[in-house]
C-alpha positions, -999 to +999 in steps of 0.1 A: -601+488+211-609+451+207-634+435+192-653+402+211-677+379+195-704+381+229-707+341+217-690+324+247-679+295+219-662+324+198-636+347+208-624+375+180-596+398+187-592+424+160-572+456+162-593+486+156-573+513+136-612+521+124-643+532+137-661+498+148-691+505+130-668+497+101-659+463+111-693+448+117-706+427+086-700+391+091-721+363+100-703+336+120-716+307+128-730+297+158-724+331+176-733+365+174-729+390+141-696+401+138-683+418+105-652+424+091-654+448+061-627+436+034-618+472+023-601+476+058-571+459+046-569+480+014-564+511+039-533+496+056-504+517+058-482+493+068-466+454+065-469+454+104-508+461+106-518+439+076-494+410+094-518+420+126-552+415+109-534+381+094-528+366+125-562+376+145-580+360+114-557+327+112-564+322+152-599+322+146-599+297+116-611+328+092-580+327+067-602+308+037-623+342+034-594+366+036-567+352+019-572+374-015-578+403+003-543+399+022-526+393-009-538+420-028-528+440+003-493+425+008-489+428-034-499+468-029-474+472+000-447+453-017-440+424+004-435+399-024-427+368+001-456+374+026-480+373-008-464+343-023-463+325+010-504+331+013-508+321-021-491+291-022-519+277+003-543+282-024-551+256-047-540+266-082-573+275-106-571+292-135-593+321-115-564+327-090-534+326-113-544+367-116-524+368-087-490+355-099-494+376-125-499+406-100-470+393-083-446+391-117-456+429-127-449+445-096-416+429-098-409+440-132-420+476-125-399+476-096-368+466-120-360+434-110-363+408-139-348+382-120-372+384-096-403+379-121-391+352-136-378+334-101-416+338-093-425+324-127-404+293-121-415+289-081-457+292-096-452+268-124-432+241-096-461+244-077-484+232-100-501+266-116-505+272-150-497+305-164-521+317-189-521+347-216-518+372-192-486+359-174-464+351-204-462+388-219-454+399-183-423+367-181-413+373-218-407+414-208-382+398-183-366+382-204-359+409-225-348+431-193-320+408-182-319+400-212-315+361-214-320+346-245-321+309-232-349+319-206-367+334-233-365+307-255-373+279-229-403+301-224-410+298-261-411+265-259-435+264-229-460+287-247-460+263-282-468+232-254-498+250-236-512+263-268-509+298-265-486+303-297-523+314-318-528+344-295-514+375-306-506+387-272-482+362-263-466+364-297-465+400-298-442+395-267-421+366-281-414+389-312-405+414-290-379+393-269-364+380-296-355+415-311-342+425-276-321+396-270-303+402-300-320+369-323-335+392-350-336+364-373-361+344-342-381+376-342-387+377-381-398+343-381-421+347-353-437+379-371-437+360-403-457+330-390-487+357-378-488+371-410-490+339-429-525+334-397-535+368-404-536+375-366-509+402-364-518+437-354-506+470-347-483+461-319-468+431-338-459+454-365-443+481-340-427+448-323-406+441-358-397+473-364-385+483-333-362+447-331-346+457-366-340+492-352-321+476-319-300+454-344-294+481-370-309+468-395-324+505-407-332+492-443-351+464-433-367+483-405-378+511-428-392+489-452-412+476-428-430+503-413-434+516-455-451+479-457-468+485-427-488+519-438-488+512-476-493+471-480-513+466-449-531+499-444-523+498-405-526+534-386-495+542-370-495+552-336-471+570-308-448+539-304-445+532-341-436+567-348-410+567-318-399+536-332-390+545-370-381+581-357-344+575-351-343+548-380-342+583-406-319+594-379-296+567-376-293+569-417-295+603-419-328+605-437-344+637-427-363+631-462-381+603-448-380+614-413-400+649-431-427+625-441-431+607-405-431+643-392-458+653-419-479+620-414-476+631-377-490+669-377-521+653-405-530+626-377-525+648-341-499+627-329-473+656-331-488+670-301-476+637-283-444+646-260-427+617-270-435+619-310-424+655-304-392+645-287-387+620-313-390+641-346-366+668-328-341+642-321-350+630-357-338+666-373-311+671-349-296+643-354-299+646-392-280+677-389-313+699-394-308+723-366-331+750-382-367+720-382-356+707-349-355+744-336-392+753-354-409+718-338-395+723-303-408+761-303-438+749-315-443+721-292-472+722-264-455+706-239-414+699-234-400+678-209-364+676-201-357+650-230-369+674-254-343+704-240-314+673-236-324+668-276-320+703-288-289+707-262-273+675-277-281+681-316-266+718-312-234+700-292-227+673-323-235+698-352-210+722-344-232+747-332-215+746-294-225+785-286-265+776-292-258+748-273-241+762-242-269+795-245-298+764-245-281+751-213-279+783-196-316+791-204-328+757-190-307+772-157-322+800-158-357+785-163-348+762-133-356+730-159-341+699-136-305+693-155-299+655-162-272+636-166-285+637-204-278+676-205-245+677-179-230+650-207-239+668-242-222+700-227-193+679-214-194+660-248-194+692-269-163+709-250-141+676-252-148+669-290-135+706-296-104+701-275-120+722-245-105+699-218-102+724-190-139+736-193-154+701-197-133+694-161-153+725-147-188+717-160-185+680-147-172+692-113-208+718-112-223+684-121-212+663-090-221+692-072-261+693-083-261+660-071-267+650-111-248+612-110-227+611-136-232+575-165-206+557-184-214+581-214-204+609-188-167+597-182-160+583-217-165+625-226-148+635-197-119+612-205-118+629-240-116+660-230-085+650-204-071+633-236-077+663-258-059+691-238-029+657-224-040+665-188-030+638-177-030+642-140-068+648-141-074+619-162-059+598-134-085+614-112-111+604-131-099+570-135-098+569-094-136+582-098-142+555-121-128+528-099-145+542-068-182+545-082-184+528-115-163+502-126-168+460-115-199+470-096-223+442-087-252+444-115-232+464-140-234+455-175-203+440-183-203+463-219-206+498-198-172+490-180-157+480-209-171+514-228-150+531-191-117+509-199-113+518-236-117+557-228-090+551-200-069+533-227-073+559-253-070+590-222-038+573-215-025+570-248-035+606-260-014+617-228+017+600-238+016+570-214+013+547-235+032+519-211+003+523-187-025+518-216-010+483-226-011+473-190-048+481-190-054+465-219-036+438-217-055+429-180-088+424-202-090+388-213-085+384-250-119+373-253-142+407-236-121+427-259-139+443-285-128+462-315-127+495-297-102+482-275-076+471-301-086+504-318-079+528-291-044+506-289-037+510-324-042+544-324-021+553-293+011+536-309+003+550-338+005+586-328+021+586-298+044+551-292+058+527-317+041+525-345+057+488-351+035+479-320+004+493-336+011+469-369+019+435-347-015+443-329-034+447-365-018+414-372-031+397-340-065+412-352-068+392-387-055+365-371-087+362-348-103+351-386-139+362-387-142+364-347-136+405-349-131+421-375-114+461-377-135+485-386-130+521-402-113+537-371-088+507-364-075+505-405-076+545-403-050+542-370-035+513-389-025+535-421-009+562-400+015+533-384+021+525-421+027+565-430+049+571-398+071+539-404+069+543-448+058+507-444+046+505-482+042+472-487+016+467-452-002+502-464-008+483-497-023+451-480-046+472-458-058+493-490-064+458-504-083+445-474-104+474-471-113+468-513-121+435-506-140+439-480-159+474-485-162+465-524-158+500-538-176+522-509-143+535-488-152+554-463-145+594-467-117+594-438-104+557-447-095+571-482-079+605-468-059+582-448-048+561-479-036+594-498-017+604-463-003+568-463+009+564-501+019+599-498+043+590-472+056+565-482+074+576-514+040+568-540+025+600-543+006+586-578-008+560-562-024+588-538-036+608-568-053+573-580-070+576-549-082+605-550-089+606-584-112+575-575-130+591-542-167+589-550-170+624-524-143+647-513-134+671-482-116+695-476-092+674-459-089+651-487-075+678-510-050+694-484-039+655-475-030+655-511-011+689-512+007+679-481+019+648-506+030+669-532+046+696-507+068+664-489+077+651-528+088+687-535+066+692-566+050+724-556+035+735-591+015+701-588-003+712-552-007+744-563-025+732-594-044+708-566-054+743-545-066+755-576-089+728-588-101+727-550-111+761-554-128+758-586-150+729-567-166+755-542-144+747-509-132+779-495-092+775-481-087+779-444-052+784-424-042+749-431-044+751-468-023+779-467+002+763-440+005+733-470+009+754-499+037+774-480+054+747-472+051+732-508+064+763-516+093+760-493+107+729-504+103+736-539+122+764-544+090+785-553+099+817-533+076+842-552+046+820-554+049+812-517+057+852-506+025+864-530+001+833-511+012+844-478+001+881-488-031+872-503-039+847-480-058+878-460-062+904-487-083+880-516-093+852-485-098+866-454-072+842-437-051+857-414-015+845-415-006+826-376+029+820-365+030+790-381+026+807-414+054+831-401+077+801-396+069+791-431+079+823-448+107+822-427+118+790-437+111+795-472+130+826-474+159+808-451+160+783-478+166+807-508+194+826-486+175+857-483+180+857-444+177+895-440+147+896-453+136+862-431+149+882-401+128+919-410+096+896-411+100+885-381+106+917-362+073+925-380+054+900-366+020+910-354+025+886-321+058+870-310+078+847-325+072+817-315+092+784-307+091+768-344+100+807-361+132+805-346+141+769-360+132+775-388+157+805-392+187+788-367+178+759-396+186+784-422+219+797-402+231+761-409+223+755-444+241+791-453+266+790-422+258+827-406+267+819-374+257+854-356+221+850-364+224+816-359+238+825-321+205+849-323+182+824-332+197+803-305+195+827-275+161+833-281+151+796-278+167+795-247+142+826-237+112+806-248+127+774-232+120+758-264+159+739-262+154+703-273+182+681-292+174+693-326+185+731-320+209+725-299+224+703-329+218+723-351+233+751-333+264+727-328+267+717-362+268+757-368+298+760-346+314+726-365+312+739-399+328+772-391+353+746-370+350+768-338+359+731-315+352+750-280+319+764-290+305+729-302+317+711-268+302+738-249+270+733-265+280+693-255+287+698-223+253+723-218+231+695-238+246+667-208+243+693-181+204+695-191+195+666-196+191+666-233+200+635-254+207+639-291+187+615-310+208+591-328+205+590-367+186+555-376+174+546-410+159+518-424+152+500-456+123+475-472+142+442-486+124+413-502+122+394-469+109+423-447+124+458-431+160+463-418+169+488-398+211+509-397+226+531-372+260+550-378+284+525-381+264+496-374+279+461-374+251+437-358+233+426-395+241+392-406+249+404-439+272+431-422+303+417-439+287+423-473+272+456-467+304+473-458+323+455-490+293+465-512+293+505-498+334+504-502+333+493-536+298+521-545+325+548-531+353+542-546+332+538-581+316+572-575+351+592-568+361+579-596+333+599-614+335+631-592+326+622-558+344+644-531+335+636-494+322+665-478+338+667-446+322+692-432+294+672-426+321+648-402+312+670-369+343+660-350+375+677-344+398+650-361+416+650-396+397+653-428+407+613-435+393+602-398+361+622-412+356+606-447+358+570-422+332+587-399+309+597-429+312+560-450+295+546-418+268+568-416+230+551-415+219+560-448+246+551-471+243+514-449+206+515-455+214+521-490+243+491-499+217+467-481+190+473-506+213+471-531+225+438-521+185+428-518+163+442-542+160+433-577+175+453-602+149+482-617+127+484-585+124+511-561+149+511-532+126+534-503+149+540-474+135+560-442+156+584-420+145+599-384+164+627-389+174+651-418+197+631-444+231+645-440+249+663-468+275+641-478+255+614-482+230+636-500+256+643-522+268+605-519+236+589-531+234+613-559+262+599-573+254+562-564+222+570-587+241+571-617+256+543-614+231+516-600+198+505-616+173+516-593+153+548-586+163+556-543+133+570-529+147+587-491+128+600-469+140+623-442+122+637-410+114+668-433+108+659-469+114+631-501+141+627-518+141+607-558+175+598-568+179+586-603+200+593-632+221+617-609+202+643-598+174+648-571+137+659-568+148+684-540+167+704-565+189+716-534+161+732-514+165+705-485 
């Protein structure tokens, strides 16, 4: 139906979706009355009939007394360009400015930032002022993208027009401050309304919640106890949500008890988001049991506060609440988010659950539930956790396909993506592939969790040298990144693996100077690991002796010391002043003192801890404690008895129980059992180059020639490579490192002539070669040639040649230290002034004065 104007001057086409009684209102000059009723173009459905009614009323020269109607209509159907282009042809007034500002929220509530402020920038080029309506609204943007230069050229605009005494407008300059990251900008924009006396509830919740975003908890606490104490201001939802995960963040469930009670006096508990935030609050704080009683208690629960209790059951430990809270949200049919889907995934890769966090994120891609960069950091741990590698490499094919260099992504949430695939790669032993990722991000996007994963990976799994020259490149960046607690914690294990002393020293001093006295809990385990390690088991009792609050781990790191030094009375004195503190011994403790007892010579002490490890403890013994009773018995020569506890063994032996005994077979050359020991290796599939060595060096000893190149010719036929013997030794002008019969040092020349002229002083007190330890079917002088070569006794002459009279020499050995030069360096102690500190792939040795801290039990 059309509509015509029965003037024969006048001709009006309109559409007629409606009734026409609804269209007739309007006077028109000089013709008949025709009406067009305004509200007809708030009831159109679509950018097609609203572009309709626009053109019949342009045609007729009508547009004047439509044009805000159209662009409220073209605002409510989201067509940004057909508004703006309508109201550019309106002069600018201060009245219709309302409309820019309609124009700037719907963009921001539609999440585009860009677009508000690109509107901001086309209204104010056009000759419209913005007034104290707009600026809030341009500032929020800002703060979205976030852009701190925008936000300050917008500061500037709002101290030119006169707007910076309205609390509005500064309210939302505080606010982009703190979300840009400029909390010092914020402060001083709060500061200068309090010194006017303007600022209100919403400037004080601005502040608070900008020191929260830059974690600066103390300052933001104080605050909000200035806020309600100083200032008498109410709280109210937001400041509650804001100071909430402050106490958490700290862990001050104290504080965050008093929020929680301020919020049950006022009502505002009943709030879902207050509610939310105080369980978060407990959870978080490790309060399980309060976070439990407030979300029973709470009126209404939305899916954040099930992902709360879900996640704060996850990171406490208590995984089986956690996992029943997630199948009762199932079961409930609560909509699963990717909030829930990650805390399970999360929970099951931080306890080494690999395989089940792979089957919960497959049952999330198949809800439909889109997994977020917190999603596949977990799910990388979990790959990392149980080395599956092969599905880690699917995920990193996910991560390419859906997630990574994405237009829009924040450049920090790829980032997050690469370091897990770094560390995922490390943790699997591919360590090649997780310096090519690494080194493909520029030096300069690198943050500290990148260099840490790095570290980390070559410290556990690589070359630990490679995890020290990338600490170096760190302090050489000055003051532009600094390593944190994790990196110097990956940092000291380089230092333990490699007995690098002197480096261990300069981190412990870096970490004093700059932590002051507050070491962290697992930086100082790691400094007793380290010092333990490397030959100064004092120095590791200084540390602990100094440790403001102690673990568990911090008292079995220093048994472990003891154990390696072979001073088992001292870390069985430790166990029993860790038991006189409260902490109840676990299979670990156990596993240490065993093998303290082991390599001390302690055979009754460690037989009666094995037996009351269950009887007074409740701690049953695993095959790991089996292999240390072996082992300890194997030691003593009681290998009957070794042998009837393993054919008692509540499960079977495992891999590591028959090392230990084949071990024992060489020490005390019983070849049967040591055949026995063998064969069942070979069962288990358990063969790698130390037990077939050690089965070879069996065969030597008892010079049975055919036997030891059959177990040659089976080693080449497999494809397993004996390990050469490398040690190495700290000099004054760095670390030097010997195989057998090495010739490429410099100083070469003057090794050899020093180590000829140490032997012949020490057969002159006694010394005999031992040839036995010459595994080669040649005479016994072709063997005492073989055995002056070998790595250790090198090692040895060098820091002899090198290292002041009086101080330490601390030589490292990859494999056991043979027995000749065992015997060798014995001697060499009585004659040379310096205490020889060795360490071997299983335990110290102190030479001095001619004897040794093993006492023979090596």
């Amino acid at each position: 139906m059309l509509l015509r104007c029965s003037s024969l001057k006048c001709k009006l086409l309109l559409p007629l979706p409606l009734p026409l009684p609804q269209l007739i209102t309007t006077r028109l000059s000089s013709c008949s009355t025709v009406t067009v009723n305004p509200t007809i173009l708030k009831q159109c459905s679509s950018i097609t009939h609203a572009k309709l009614l626009q053109q019949q009323v342009t045609v007729q020269g009508l547009l004047h007394h439509f044009t805000r109607h159209l662009i409220a209509t073209y605002i409510a159907l989201s067509s940004t360009i057909h508004a703006t282009v309508l109201l550019l042809t309106l002069p600018p007034s201060p009245l219709s400015v309302f409309w820019w500002n309609q124009l700037i929220r719907r963009s921001l509530h539609h999440g585009d930032p860009h677009g508000s402020l690109a509107l901001y920038h086309q209204m104010k080029a056009h000759g419209w002022t913005a007034d104290h309506y707009t600026f809030p609204f341009v500032f929020k943007a800002c703060a979205d993208i976030p852009s701190f230069s925008a936000g300050t050229s917008l500061h500037a605009a709002v101290l030119r027009s006169g707007f910076d005494s309205n609390v509005f407008v500064c309210n939302a300059v505080v606010g982009m401050y703190g979300r840009c990251g400029s909390l010092q900008d914020a402060r001083n924009m709060f500061d200068e309304l309090c010194q006017r006396g303007i600022q209100d509830l919403v400037s004080w919740n601005s502040i608070v919640s900008a020191c929260s975003r830059a974690y600066e908890t103390n300052t933001a606490l104080q605050l909000f106890v200035e806020m309600t104490t100083r200032h008498w201001v109410s709280p109210d939802p937001v400041s509650l949500v804001n100071i909430l995960p402050v106490c958490a963040f700290v862990g001050s469930s104290m504080q965050g008890k008093q929020v929680h009670g301020f919020a049950v006096r006022s009502g505002l508990v009943d709030d879902v988001f207050v509610g939310n935030a105080i369980v978060d609050m407990y959870a978080k704080c490790g309060k399980m049991d309060q976070a439990n009683r407030v979300f029973e208690r709470m009126k209404l629960k939305d899916v954040v506060s099930w992902n709360a209790m879900v996640t704060g059951y996850s990171q406490t430990g208590m995984f089986g609440d956690a996992l029943s809270l997630f199948e009762q949200m199932r079961q409930e049919n609560i909509k699963l988010d990717v909030v829930t889907w990650t805390a399970v995934i999360a929970g099951y890769a931080q306890r080494g659950h690999g395989s089940e966090a792979l089957d919960v994120f497959r049952q999330m891609c198949n809800c439909g539930s889109q997994p977020n960069v917190v999603t596949l950091v977990s799910l990388l741990s979990g790959c990392a956790s149980i080395g599956a590698l092969l599905h880690g490499k699917e995920t990193h094919c996910y991560a390419i396909k859906f997630m990574l260099n994405l237009d829009g992504n924040d450049p920090r949430d790829d980032l997050m993506v690469i370091n897990g695939l770094i560390d995922m790669y490390a943790k699997c032993k591919n360590v090649a592939v997780a310096r090519t990722m690494f080194e493909l991000i520029p030096p300069k996007d690198r943050d500290v969790v990148t260099w840490t994963v790095m570290i980390g990976g070559y410290a556990q799994h690589g070359d630990a040298n490679h995890a020290l020259q990338l600490l170096s490149e760190i302090f050489k960046m000055g003051n532009s990144l600094k390593p944190n607690d994790f990196t110097l914690s990956c940092a000291l294990m380089a230092c333990a693996r490699l007995a690098a002393l002197r480096l261990g020293r300069q981190i412990h001093a870096y970490v004093l100077r700059n932590r002051y006295d507050c070491v962290v809990l697992f930086v100082a385990n790691c400094l007793i690991d380290m010092y333990s390690k490397c030959g100064d088991v004092e120095t590791a009792q200084v540390v602990f002796n100094n440790m403001p609050e102690k673990n568990s781990v911090s008292w079995t790191t220093l048994m472990t010391g003891y154990g390696l030094h072979g001073r088992g009375e001292d870390a069985i004195q430790v166990f029993d002043e860790m038991r006189k503190v409260g902490l109840v011994p676990d299979g670990i403790t156990f596993l240490v003192l065993l093998y303290a007892c082991s390599h001390s010579g302690m055979v009754d002490h460690g037989i009666n801890f094995f037996y009351r490890m269950r009887q007074d403890f409740g701690v049953p013994p695993g095959a790991e404690h089996y292999a240390c009773m072996v082992d300890l018995l194997g030691r003593a020569g009681r290998l009957d008895e070794a042998v009837k506890l393993i054919n008692c063994m509540p499960m079977e032996p495992s891999a590591v129980v028959w090392v230990a005994l084949l071990s024992a077979c060489r020490i005390h050359s019983n070849v049967e059992l040591g055949e026995l020991a063998a064969s069942r290796l070979g069962e288990l599939e358990s063969g790698n180059d130390g037990s077939y060595t050690l089965l070879s060096n069996i065969y030597a000893n008892a010079r049975r020639w055919k036997d030891v190149a059959r177990i040659r010719y089976l080693m080449k036929n497999t494809g397993v490579q004996k390990r050469p013997g490398c040690s190495w030794v700290q000099g004054r002008k760095g670390t030097a490192t010997f195989f057998v019969g090495d010739r490429s040092h410099s100083q070469s020349q003057q090794i050899y002539e020093t180590l000829a002229e140490l032997i012949q002083r020490i057969k002159a007190i006694g010394y005999v070669p031992q040839t036995s330890f010459a595994l080669h079917d040649v005479d016994d002088e072709e063997k005492g040639d073989l055995l002056f070569e070998h790595s250790e006794k090198l090692a040895l002459a060098y820091g002899i040649l090198t290292i002041p009279p009086g101080s330490p020499i601390r030589i490292t050995k990859n494999l056991r230290i043979c027995g000749d030069c065992h015997s060798a360096i014995t001697y060499i102690s009585m004659i040379v002034e310096h205490e020889i500190i060795l360490r071997d792939s299983s335990r110290f040795h102190h030479f001095k004065n001619g004897s040794c801290s093993c006492k023979g039990y090596w």
